[in-house]
VOGU-3710 file (C-alpha; in Angstrom, 3 decimals, decimal comma):
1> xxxxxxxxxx> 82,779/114,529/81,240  80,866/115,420/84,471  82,325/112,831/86,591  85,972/113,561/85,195  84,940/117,406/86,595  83,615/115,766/90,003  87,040/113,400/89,874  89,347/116,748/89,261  87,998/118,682/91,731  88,325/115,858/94,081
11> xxxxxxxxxx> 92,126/115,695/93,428  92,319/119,497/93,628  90,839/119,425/97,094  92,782/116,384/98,558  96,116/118,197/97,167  95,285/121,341/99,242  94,106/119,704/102,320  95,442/117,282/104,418  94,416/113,824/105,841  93,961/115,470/109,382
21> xxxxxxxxxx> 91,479/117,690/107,953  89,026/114,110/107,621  87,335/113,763/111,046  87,952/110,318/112,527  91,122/109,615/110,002  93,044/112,689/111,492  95,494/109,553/113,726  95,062/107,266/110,708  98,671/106,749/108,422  96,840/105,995/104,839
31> xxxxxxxxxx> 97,124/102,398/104,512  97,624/99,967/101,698  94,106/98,206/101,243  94,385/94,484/99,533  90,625/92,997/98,965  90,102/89,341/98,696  87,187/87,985/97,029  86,567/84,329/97,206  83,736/83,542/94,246  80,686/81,777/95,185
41> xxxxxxxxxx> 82,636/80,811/98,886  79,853/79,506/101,241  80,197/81,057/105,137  80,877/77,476/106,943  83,782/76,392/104,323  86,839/78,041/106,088  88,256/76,959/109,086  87,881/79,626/111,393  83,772/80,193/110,310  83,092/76,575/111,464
51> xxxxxxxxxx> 84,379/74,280/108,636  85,665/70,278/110,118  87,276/69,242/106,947  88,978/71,906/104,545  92,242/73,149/105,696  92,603/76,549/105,322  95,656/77,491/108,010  96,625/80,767/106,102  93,024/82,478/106,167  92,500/80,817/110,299
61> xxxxxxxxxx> 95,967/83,097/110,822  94,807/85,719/109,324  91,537/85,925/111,799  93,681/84,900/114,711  95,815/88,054/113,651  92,602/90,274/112,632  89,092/90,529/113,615  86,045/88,477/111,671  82,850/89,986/111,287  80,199/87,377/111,442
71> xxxxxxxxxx> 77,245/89,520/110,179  78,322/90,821/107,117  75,792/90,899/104,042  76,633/90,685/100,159  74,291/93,152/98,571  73,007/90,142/96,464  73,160/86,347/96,400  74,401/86,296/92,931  77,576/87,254/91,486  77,582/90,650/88,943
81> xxxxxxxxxx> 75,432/92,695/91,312  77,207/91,820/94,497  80,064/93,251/92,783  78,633/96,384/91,345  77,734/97,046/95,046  81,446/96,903/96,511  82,648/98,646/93,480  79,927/102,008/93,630  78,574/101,173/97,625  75,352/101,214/96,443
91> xxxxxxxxxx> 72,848/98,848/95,961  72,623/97,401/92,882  69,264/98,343/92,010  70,388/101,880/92,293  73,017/101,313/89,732  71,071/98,972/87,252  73,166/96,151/87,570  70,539/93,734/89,523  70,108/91,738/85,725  71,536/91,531/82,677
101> xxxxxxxxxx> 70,002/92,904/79,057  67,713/90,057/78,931  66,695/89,803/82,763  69,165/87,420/83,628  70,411/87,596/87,344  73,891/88,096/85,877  75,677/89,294/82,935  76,702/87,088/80,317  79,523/87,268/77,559  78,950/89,577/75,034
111> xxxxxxxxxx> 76,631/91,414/76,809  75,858/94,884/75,232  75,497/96,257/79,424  78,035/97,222/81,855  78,774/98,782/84,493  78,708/102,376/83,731  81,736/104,498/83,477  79,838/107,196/84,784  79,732/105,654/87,941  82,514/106,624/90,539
121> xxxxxxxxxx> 84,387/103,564/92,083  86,462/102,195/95,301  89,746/102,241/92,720  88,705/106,008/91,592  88,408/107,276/94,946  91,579/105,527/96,026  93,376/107,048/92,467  92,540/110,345/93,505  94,260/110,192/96,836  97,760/108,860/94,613
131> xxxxxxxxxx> 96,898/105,435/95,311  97,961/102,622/92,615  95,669/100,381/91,662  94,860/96,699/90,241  92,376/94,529/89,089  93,610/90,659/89,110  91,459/88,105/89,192  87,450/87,674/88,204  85,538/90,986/86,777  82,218/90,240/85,996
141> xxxxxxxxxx> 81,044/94,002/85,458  80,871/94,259/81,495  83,014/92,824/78,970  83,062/95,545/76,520  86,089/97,562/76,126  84,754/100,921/78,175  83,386/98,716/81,158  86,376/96,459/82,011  88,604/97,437/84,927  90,786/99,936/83,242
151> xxxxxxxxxx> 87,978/102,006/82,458  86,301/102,062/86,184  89,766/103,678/87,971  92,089/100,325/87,862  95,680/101,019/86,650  96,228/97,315/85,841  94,069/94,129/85,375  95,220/90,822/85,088  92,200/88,323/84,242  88,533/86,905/82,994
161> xxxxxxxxxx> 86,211/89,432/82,012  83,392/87,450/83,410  82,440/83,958/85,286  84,561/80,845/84,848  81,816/78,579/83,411  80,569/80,985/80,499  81,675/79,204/77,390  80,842/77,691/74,418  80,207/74,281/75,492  77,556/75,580/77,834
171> xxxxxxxxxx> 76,439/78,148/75,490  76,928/78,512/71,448  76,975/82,598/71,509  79,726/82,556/73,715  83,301/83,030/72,930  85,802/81,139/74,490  86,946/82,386/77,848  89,755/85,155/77,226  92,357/86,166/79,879  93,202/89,699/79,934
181> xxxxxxxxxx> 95,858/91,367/80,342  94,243/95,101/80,805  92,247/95,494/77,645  94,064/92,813/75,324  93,083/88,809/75,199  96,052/86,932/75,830  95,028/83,526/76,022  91,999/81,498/75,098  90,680/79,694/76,192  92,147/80,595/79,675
191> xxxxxxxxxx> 93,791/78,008/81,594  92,059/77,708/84,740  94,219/75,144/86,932  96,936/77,745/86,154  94,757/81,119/86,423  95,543/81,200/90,453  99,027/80,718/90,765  99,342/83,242/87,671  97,021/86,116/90,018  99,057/85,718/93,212
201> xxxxxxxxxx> 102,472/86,199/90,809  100,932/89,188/89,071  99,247/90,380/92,672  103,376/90,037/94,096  104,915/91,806/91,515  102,021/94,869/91,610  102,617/94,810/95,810  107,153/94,674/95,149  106,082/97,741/92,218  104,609/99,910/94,846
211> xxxxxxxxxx> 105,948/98,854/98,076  106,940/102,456/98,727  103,366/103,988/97,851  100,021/103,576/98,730  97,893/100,906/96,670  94,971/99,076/96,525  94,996/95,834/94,934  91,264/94,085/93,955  91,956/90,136/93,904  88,683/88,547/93,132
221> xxxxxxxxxx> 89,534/84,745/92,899  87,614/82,522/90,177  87,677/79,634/93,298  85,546/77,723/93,973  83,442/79,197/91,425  80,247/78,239/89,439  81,510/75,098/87,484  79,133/71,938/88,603  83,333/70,572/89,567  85,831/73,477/90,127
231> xxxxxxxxxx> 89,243/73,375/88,279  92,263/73,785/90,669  95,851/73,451/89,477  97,253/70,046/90,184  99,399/70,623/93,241  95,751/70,943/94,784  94,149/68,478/92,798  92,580/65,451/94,949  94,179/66,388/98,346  91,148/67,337/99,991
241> xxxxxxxxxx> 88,439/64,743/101,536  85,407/66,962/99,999  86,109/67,009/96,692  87,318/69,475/94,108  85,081/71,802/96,189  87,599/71,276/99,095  90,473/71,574/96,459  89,596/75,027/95,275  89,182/76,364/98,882  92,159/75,585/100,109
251> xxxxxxxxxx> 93,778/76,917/96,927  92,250/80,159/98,070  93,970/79,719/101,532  97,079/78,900/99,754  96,742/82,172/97,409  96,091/83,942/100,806  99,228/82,982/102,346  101,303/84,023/99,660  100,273/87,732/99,603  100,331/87,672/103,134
261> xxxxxxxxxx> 103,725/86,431/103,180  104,756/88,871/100,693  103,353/91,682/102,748  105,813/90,267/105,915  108,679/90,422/103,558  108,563/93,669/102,839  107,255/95,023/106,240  104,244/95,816/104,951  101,360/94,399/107,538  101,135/97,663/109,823
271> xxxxxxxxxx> 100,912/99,718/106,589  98,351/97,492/105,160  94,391/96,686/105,427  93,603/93,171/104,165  90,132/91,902/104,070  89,216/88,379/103,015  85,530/87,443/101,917  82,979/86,361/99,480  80,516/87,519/97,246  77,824/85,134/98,416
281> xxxxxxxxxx> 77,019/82,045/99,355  77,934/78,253/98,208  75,483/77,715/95,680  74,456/73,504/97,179  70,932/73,535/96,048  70,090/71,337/93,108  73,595/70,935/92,351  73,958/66,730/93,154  76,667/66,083/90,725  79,085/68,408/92,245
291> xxxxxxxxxx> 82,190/67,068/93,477  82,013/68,012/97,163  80,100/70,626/98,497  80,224/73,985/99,900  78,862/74,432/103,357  76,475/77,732/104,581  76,580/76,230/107,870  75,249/77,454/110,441  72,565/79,620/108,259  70,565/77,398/106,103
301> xxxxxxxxxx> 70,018/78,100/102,372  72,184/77,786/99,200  74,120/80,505/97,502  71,746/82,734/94,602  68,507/82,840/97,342  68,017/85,452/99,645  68,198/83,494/102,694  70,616/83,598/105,238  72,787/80,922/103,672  73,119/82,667/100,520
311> xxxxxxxxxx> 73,813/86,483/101,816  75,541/86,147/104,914  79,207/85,528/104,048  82,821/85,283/105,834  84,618/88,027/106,515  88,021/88,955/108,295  89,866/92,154/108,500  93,514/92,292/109,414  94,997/95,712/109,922  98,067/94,717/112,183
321> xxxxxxxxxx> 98,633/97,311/115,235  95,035/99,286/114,045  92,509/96,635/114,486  92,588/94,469/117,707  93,443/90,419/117,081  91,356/87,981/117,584  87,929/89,632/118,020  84,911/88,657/116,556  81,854/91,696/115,800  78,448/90,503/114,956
331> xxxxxxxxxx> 76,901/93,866/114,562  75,348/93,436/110,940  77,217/95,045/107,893  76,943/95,172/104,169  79,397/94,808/101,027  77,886/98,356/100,508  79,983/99,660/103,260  83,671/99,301/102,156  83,300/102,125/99,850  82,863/104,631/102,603
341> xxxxxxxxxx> 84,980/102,622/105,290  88,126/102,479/102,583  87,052/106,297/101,712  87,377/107,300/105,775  90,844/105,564/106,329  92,546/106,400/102,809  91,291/110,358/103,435  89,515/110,226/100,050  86,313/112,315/99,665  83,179/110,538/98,947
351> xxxxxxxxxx> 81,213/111,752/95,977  78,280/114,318/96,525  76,369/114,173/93,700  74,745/110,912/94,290  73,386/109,305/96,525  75,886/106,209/98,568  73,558/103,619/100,457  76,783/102,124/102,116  78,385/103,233/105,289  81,379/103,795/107,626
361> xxxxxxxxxx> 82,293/100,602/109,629  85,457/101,737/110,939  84,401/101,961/114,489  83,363/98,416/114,397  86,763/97,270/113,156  88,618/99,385/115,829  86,673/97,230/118,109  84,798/99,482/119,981  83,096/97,710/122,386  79,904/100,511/121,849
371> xxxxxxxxxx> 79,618/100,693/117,999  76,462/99,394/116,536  75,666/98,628/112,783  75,149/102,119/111,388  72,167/100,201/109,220  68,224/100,704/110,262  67,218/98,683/107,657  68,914/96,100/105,262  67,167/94,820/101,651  67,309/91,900/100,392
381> xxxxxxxxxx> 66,802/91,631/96,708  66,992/88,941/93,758  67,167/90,781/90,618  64,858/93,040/90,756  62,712/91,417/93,132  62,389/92,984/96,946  62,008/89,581/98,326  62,708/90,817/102,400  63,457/93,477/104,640  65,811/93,605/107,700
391> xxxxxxxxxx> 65,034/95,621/111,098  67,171/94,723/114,156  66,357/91,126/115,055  63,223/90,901/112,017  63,737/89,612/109,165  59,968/89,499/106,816  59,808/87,668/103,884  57,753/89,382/101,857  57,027/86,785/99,265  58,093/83,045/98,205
401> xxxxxxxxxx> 58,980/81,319/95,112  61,486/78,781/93,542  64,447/81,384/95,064  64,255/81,315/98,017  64,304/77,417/98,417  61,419/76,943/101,108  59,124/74,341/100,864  56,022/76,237/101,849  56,550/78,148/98,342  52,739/79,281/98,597
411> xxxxxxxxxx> 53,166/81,447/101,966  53,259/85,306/101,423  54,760/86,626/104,570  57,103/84,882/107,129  58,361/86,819/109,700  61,952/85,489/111,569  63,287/86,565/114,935  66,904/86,401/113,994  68,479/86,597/116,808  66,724/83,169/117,876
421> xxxxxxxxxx> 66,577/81,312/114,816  69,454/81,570/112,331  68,335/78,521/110,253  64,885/80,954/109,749  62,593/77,917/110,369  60,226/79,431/112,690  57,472/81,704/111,066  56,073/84,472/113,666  54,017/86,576/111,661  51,061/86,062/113,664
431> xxxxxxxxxx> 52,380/86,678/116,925  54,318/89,830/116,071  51,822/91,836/113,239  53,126/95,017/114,398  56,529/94,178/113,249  55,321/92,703/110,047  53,350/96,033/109,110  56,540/98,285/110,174  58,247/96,517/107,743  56,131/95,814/104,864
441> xxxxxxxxxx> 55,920/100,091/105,027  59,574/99,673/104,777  59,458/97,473/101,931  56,822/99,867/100,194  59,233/102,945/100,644  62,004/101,372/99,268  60,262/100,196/96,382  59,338/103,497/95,132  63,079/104,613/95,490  64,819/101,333/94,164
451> xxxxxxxxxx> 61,996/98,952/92,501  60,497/96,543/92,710  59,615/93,682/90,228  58,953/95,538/86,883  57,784/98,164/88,783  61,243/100,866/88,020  62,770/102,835/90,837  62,316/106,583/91,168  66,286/106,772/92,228  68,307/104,791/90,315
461> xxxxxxxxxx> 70,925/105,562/88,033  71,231/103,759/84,852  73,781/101,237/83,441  76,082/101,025/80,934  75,050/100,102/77,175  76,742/99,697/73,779  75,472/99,536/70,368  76,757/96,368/68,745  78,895/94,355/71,545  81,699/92,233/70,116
471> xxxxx> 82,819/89,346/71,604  86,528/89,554/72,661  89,515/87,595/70,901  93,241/87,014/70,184  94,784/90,026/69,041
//
C-alpha cells in the first residue's frame, strides 16, 4: 500500500509539473527507451568489442550510429541479481536478491522468493510518466504469480519466467519450462529455436501499438544462454564457424536488426533510446563440451567470477541526433545506473524513500568530453560475498577461492593497477599498501551497510517470499 501512495503521488506531481521543471532534461523531448539484454553474452563476442569470427553487422551499425561504453559493470557476474540491479538501481545486496532461498547464486523454478513488489522499478517509474510498457523475453526475478513482470510495473510480458536450462532433465523438482504470456502458461515446454523470432514479432507489434506514445520495451534475450550448447532456430543453425555459441550470437544481431528496422519504418530513431548489452560475462570456464565458445577478450576471466571477464560487459547506446556517433567512453559505469539515467531523460521522479546506489550517466552519453564516472567506488560481489573493491585505477581483491578462477587460490589480497593490466595478472599489493588499506576500509564500510558473507547488512531491504510456491502449468 505504501509504495502505491509513493507511486500516486508521483503521478500527481508529474501531472502538475512539467518536463522543463527536471534540471538537465529541460531540452530533452521524452524518448522511447528499448533495452536489449543479451544473456550470459561475453564482452569480446560482437563485432565491434573485438570479436574475428561472429558476424554481428546489425549490432556493429548500431555502434557506428551510437556511442559504446567500454567500462560498463553488471552489478553481478551471475544472472538473477544482475537483473534485480537494472530493474531497482540498486545493488543487489540491498534488495536481497544476491541468492536464492537456499543460497544459490540464482533463483530456481519454484522458488518461494522474488523480487519484491514493494520495490519500485525502471517500468514503474516510466508508467508513471504515461509510458507503455513490456516485458518480452527472459525474467528471472521470481516465478510466482505477484513477482513476474506484470506485477513489477510491466503492462505486457511475453516469455520464460526464469533461465533456459532449468528443467526437469537437469533437475526432478522442476517443471517443464512454461512460456508466458503475462501471467498465463501457454506452452510447455517452450520451444526455444522458435522463442526469438516469436520476441522480436511480439517486441514489433508492442513498438506499431504505441508508435504514437512514449514506451519502454524490456527485451532480455534467452541467447546465448546457460545451456552447455545453445538452441537457435534453424535458419541460424550451423552457419557460424564457432559453434552453436556463434549461432545464438548472431541470432541476437539478427533480433537487433529487426527492431531497429522497425524503429526506421516508422520514424522512430530520433524519438528513441536503444541500448544493447549483457548481463555478464560468457561463462568459458570448466565448460569443455560446449559447442563453441564465448570470448571475454581482452579482460581475462569467465562469466559467474568477479573478474574482469565476468563483470565488464558490451554496451552501446544509440539515441540518433542526442548522442554523438561513433564515440567510444571508457569512464567506468554500472547496470545500477540506467535507473536514474532513464529517470533524468523520461522526466520521471526518482523515489525518496530509499536509498538508489545507481547514478546519472547522461553526460557521458552526450559525449562530453569533461564528464567523469560519477562512481568513487564500485563493489564487486558473488552472492553475498564482497570479494573486491574498485577506486579509480585499483582494483583489491580482497579474498580468493574457486570463483574467482585464479590459480594462486590461497592469496588473500591482490591489488591490480587497472589501467595497466586489464588481464589483472600483476599483483602490487606490496608496492602500493596505502592503496590496499584505503580500500580494505572501503570494503569494511560497505560491509556493515550491504553484507558481507553471513554477516547481514544494516541497509538492505528485504525480498519477496510466499508461503507454499506452486510450480506453473497449462491452464
Amino acid at each position: 500500500m505504501f509504495k502505491k501512495i509513493i507511486q500516486l503521488n508521483s503521478c500527481i506531481l508529474l501531472f502538475c509539473c512539467c518536463v522543463s521543471c527536471n534540471n538537465n532534461s529541460a531540452k530533452i523531448e521524452t524518448p522511447n527507451i528499448i533495452f536489449i539484454y543479451a544473456d550470459n553474452l561475453g564482452y569480446g563476442d560482437i563485432g565491434c568489442f573485438g570479436s574475428q569470427i561472429h558476424k554481428t553487422p546489425h549490432i556493429d551499425k548500431m555502434a557506428k550510429e551510437g556511442m559504446r561504453l567500454t567500462s560498463l559493470y553488471s552489478s553481478s557476474p551471475v544472472c538473477t541479481p544482475s537483473r534485480a540491479s537494472l530493474m531497482t538501481g540498486c545493488y543487489a545486496q540491498r534488495v536481497d536478491m544476491h541468492w536464492d532461498d537456499r543460497n544459490g547464486a540464482v533463483l530456481r523454478p519454484v522458488s518461494p522468493k522474488g523480487m519484491n513488489p514493494e520495490e519500485i522499478t525502471i517500468a514503474e517509474i516510466l508508467r508513471d510518466r504515461g509510458y507503455a510498457t513490456a516485458c518480452i523475453g527472459k525474467w528471472h526475478l521470481g516465478d510466482q504469480p505477484q513477482f513476474l513482470p506484470v506485477n513489477q510495473g510491466f503492462d505486457y510480458f511475453f516469455g520464460i519466467p526464469y533461465s533456459e536450462d532449468m528443467i526437469p532433465s537437469i533437475s526432478s523438482e522442476w517443471p517443464e519450462l512454461p512460456l508466458l504470456k503475462n501471467d498465463k502458461v501457454i506452452e510447455a515446454p517452450a520451444d526455444l529455436t522458435t522463442t526469438t523470432s516469436r520476441y522480436v514479432r511480439e517486441a514489433i507489434r508492442f513498438i506499431s501499438e504505441n508508435k504514437n506514445k512514449p514506451f519502454f520495451l524490456y527485451f532480455p534475450e534467452n541467447l546465448p544462454g546457460s545451456r552447455m550448447v545453445p538452441v537457435v532456430d534453424e535458419r541460424f543453425c550451423g552457419k557460424s564457424v564457432n559453434g552453436a555459441w556463434g549461432d545464438a550470437v548472431e541470432e541476437i544481431d539478427w533480433s537487433v536488426g529487426e527492431i531497429m528496422k522497425t524503429l526506421e519504418e516508422y520514424g522512430l530513431e530520433e524519438k528513441t533510446i536503444i541500448v544493447f548489452t549483457s548481463d555478464n560475462g560468457a561463462p568459458q570456464g570448466g565448460r569443455e563440451t560446449r559447442s563453441g565458445m564465448g570470448s571475454n577478450e581482452p579482460f581475462s576471466g569467465p562469466g559467474y567470477t568477479t573478474t574482469e571477464g565476468g563483470m565488464r560487459v558490451p554496451c552501446i547506446v544509440k539515441w540518433k541526433g542526442k548522442i554523438p556517433a561513433g564515440q567510444s567512453n571508457n569512464e567506468w559505469c554500472t547496470m545500477m545506473d540506467w535507473f536514474p539515467t532513464f529517470a533524468e531523460v523520461s522526466g520521471a521522479k526518482i523515489p525518496e524513500d530509499r536509498i538508489i546506489d545507481g547514478k546519472n550517466i547522461w553526460p557521458l552519453l552526450l559525449g562530453n568530453k569533461e564528464a567523469k564516472t560519477p562512481h568513487k567506488i564500485f563493489y564487486y560481489y558473488y552472492t553475498g560475498d564482497l570479494q573486491a573493491v574498485r577506486e579509480g585505477k585499483w582494483k583489491l581483491y580482497l579474498s580468493a577461492g574457486k570463483e574467482r578462477d585464479e590459480p594462486d587460490a590461497n592469496s588473500k589480497l591482490k591489488l591490480i593497477d587497472l589501467s595497466r593490466d586489464i588481464k589483472e595478472l600483476n599483483n602490487v599489493s606490496e608496492q602500493f599498501p596505502e592503496v590496499v588499506k584505503r580500500l580494505e576500509l572501503h570494503a569494511k564500510q560497505i560491509s556493515g551497510e550491504l553484507g558481507n558473507g553471513t554477516k547481514k547488512g544494516e541497509k538492505i531491504r528485504p525480498a519477496g517470499y510466499v508461503e507454499n510456491p506452486k510450480g506453473l502449468i497449462m491452464k
